[in-house]
Chimera marker file (.cmm) of the C-alpha trace (Angstrom):
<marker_set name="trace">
<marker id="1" x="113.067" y="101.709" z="87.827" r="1" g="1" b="0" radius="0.5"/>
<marker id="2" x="110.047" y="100.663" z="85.800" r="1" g="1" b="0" radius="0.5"/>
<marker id="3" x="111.033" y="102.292" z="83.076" r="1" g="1" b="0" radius="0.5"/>
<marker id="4" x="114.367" y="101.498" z="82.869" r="1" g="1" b="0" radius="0.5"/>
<marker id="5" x="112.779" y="97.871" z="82.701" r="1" g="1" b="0" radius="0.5"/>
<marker id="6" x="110.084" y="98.413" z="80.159" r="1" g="1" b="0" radius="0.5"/>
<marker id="7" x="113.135" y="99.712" z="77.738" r="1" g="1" b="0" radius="0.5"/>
<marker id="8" x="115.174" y="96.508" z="78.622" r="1" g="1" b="0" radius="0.5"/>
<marker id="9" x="111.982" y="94.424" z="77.622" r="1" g="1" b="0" radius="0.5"/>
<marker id="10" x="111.719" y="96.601" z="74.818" r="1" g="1" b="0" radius="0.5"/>
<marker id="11" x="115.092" y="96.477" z="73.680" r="1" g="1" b="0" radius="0.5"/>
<marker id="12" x="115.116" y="92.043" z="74.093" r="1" g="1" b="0" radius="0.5"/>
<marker id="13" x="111.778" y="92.207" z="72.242" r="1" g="1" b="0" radius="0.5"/>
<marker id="14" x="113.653" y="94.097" z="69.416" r="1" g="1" b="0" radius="0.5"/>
<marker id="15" x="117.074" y="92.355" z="69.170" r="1" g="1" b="0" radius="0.5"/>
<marker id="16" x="115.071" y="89.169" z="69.228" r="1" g="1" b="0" radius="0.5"/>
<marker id="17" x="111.916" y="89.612" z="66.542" r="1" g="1" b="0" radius="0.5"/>
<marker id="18" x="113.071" y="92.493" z="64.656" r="1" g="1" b="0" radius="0.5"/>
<marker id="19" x="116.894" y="92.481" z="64.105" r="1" g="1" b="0" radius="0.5"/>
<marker id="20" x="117.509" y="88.654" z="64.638" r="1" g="1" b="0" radius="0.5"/>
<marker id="21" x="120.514" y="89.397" z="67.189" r="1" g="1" b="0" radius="0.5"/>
<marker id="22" x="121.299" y="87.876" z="70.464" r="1" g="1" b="0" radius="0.5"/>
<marker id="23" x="122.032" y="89.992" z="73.247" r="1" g="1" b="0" radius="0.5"/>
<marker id="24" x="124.891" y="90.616" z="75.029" r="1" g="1" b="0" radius="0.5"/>
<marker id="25" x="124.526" y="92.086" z="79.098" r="1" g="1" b="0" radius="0.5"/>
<marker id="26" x="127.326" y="94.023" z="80.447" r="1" g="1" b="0" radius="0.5"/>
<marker id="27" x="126.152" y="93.454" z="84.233" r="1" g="1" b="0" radius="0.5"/>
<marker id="28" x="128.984" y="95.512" z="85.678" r="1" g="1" b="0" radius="0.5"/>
<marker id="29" x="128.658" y="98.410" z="83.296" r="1" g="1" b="0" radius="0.5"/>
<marker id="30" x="124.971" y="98.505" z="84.108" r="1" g="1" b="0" radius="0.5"/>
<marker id="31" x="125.972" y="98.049" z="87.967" r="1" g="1" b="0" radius="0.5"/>
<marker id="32" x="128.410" y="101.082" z="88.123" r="1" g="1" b="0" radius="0.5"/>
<marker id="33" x="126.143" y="103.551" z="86.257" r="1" g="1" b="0" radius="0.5"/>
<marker id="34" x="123.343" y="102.654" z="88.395" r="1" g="1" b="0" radius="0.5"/>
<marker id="35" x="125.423" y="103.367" z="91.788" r="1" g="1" b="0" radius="0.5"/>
<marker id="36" x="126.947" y="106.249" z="89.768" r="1" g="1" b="0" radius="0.5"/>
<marker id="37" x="123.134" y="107.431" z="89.622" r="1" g="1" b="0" radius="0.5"/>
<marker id="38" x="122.156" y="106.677" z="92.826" r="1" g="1" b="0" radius="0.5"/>
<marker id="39" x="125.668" y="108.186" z="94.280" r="1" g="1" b="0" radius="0.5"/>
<marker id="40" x="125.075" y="111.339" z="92.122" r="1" g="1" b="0" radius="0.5"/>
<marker id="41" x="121.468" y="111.872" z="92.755" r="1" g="1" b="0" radius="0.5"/>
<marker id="42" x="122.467" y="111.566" z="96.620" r="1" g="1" b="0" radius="0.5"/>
<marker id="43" x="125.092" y="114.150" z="96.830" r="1" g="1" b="0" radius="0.5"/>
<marker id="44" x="123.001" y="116.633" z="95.048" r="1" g="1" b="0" radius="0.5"/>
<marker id="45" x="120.463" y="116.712" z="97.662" r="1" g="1" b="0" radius="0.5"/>
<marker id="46" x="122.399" y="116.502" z="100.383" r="1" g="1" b="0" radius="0.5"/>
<marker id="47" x="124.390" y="119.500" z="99.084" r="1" g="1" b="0" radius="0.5"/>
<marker id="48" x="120.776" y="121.098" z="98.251" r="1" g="1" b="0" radius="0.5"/>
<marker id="49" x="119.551" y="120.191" z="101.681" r="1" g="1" b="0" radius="0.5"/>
<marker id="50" x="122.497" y="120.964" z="103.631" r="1" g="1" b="0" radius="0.5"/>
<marker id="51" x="122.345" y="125.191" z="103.723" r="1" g="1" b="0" radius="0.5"/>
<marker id="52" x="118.813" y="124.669" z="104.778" r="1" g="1" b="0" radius="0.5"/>
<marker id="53" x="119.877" y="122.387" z="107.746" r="1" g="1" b="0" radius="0.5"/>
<marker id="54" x="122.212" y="125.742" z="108.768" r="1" g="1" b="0" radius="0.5"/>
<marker id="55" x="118.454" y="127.378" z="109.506" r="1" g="1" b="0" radius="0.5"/>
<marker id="56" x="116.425" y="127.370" z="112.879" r="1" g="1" b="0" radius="0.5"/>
<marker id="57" x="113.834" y="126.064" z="112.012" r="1" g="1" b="0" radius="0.5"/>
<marker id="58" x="111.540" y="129.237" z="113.116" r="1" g="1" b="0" radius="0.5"/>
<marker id="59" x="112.731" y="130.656" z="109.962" r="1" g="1" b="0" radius="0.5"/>
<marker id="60" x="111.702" y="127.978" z="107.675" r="1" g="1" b="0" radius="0.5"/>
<marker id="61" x="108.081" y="127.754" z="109.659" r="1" g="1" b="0" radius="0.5"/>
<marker id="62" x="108.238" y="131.284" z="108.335" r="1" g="1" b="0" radius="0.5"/>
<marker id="63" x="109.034" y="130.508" z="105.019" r="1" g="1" b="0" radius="0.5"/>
<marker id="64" x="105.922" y="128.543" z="104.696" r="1" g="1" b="0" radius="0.5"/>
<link id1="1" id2="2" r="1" g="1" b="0" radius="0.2"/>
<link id1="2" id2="3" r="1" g="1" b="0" radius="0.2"/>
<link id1="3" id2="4" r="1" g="1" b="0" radius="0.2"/>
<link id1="4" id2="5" r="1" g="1" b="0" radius="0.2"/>
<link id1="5" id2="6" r="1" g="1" b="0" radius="0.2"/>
<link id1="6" id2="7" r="1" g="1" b="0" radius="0.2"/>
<link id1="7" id2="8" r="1" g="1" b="0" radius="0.2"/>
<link id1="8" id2="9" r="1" g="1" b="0" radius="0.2"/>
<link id1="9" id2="10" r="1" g="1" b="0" radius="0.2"/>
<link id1="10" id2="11" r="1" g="1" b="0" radius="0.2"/>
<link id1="11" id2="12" r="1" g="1" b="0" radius="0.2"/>
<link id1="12" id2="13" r="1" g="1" b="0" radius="0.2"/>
<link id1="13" id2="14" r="1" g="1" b="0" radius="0.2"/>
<link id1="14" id2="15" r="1" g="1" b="0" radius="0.2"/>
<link id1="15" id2="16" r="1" g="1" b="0" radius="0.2"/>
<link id1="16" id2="17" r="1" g="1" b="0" radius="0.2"/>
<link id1="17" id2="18" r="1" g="1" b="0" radius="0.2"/>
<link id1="18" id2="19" r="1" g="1" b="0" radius="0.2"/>
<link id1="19" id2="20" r="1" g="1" b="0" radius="0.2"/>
<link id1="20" id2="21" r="1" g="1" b="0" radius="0.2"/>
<link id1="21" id2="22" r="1" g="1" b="0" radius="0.2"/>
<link id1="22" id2="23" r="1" g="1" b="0" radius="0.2"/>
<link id1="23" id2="24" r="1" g="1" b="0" radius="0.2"/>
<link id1="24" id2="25" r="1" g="1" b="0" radius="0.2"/>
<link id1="25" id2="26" r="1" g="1" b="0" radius="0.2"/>
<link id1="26" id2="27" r="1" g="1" b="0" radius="0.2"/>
<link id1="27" id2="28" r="1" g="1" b="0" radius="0.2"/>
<link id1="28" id2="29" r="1" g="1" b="0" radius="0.2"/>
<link id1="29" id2="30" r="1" g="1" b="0" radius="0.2"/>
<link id1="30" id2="31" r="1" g="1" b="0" radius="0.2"/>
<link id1="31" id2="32" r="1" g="1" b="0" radius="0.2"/>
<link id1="32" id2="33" r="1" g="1" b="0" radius="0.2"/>
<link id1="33" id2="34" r="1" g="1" b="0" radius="0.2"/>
<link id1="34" id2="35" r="1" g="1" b="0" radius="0.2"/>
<link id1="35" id2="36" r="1" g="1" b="0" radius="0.2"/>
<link id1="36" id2="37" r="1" g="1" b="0" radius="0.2"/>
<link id1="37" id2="38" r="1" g="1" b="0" radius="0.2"/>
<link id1="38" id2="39" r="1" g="1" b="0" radius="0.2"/>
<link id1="39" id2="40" r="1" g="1" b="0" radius="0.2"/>
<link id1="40" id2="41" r="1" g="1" b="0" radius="0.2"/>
<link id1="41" id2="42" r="1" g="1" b="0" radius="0.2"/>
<link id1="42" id2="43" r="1" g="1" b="0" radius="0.2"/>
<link id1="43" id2="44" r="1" g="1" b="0" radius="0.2"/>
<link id1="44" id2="45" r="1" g="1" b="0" radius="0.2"/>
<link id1="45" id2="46" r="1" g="1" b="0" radius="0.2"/>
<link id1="46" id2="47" r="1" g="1" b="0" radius="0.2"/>
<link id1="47" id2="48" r="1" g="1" b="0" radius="0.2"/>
<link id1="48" id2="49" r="1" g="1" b="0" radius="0.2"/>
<link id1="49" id2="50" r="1" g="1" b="0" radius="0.2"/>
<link id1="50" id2="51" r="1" g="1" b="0" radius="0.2"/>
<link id1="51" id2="52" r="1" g="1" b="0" radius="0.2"/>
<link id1="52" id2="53" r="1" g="1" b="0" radius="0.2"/>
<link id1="53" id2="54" r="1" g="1" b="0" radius="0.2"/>
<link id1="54" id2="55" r="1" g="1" b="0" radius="0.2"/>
<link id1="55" id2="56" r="1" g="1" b="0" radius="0.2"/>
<link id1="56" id2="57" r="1" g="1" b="0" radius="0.2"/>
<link id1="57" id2="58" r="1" g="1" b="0" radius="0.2"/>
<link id1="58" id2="59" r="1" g="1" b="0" radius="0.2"/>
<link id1="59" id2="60" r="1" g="1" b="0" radius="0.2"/>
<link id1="60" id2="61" r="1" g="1" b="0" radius="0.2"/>
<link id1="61" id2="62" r="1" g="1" b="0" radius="0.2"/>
<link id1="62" id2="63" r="1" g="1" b="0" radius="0.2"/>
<link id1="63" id2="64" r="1" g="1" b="0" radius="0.2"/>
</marker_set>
C-alpha cells in the first residue's frame, strides 16, 4: 500500500512540475482493480491452504 502511494505522489509530482498536465482520477477503475487484487490474492491462498486443511495435523507436526 505504501508503494502504491509513493508512485501516486510520484506520478502528481510529475504531471504537475515536469509535463505541465492536470490529472485526471478514475476512482472506480482504481476501486475495482484493487478488490480485483485483494479478491485474487484471497482465492489463491485459500486454494493453496485448503489441501493442507485435508491433513491431521500430526502429519504436518511431522512435516516440520
Amino acid at each position: 500500500m505504501l508503494a502504491l502511494f509513493l508512485a501516486w505522489i510520484a506520478s502528481i509530482l510529475i504531471g504537475k512540475q515536469v509535463l505541465e498536465i492536470e490529472m485526471s482520477y478514475p476512482f472506480f477503475e482504481y476501486l475495482f482493480v484493487y478488490i480485483f487484487t485483494i479478491f485474487a490474492t484471497t482465492s489463491v491462498y485459500y486454494l493453496n491452504l485448503r489441501g493442507e486443511w485435508k491433513n491431521p495435523p500430526v502429519s504436518f507436526m511431522k512435516a516440520i
